[in-house]
C-alpha positions, 0 to 999 in steps of 0.5 A: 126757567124751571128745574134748574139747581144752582148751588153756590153761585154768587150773582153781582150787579144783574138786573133781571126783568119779567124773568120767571123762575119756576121749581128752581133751586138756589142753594148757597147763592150769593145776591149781591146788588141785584134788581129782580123787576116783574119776577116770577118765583113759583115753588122756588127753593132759596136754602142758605141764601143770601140777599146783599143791597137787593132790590124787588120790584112788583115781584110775586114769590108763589109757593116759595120755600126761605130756609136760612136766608139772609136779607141784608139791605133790601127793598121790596116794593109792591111785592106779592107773598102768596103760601111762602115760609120763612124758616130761621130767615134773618131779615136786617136793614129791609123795607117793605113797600105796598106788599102783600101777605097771604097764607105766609109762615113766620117760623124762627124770624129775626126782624130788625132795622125794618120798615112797612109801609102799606104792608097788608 
């Protein structure tokens, strides 16, 4: 799925499996109880999102772009970051399971009731 811009979509209660996102835009959406399983973000925009009791499961995030986005209540489990940024991203209640960093920006992070757990 590429090129597709969706602005203040809420998605509740959707398991999405093996999809790939490529060069999408989410703006203003709302993730509410969501399981993304083998999902591929390339060069994804989020601006504004926000993630709800969401659940990433061996997900590779390549290239992608997090800019005031809330984490709220979320698993990442064998998550792969590859050139991501997190600008003024908020991260609340998350677990970080077996994932993995590489060429990640930090920029204006909250951090706070998190876990890692072999995190490289």
């Amino acid at each position: 799925m590429g090129g597709v811009v969706f602005e203040g979509v809420v998605f509740d209660g959707i398991v999405f499996d093996g999809v790939v996102f490529d060069g999408v835009v989410f703006d203003g959406v709302i993730f509410d109880g969501i399981v993304f399983d083998g999902v591929v973000f390339d060069g994804v925009v989020f601006d504004g999102v926000v993630f709800d009791g969401v659940v990433f499961d061996g997900v590779v995030f390549d290239g992608v772009v997090f800019d005031g986005v809330i984490f709220d209540g979320i698993v990442f489990d064998g998550v792969v970051f590859d050139g991501v940024v997190f600008d003024g991203v908020v991260f609340d209640g998350v677990v970080f399971d077996g994932v993995v960093f590489d060429g990640v920006v930090f920029d204006g992070v909250i951090f706070d009731g998190i876990v890692f757990d072999g995190v490289v």
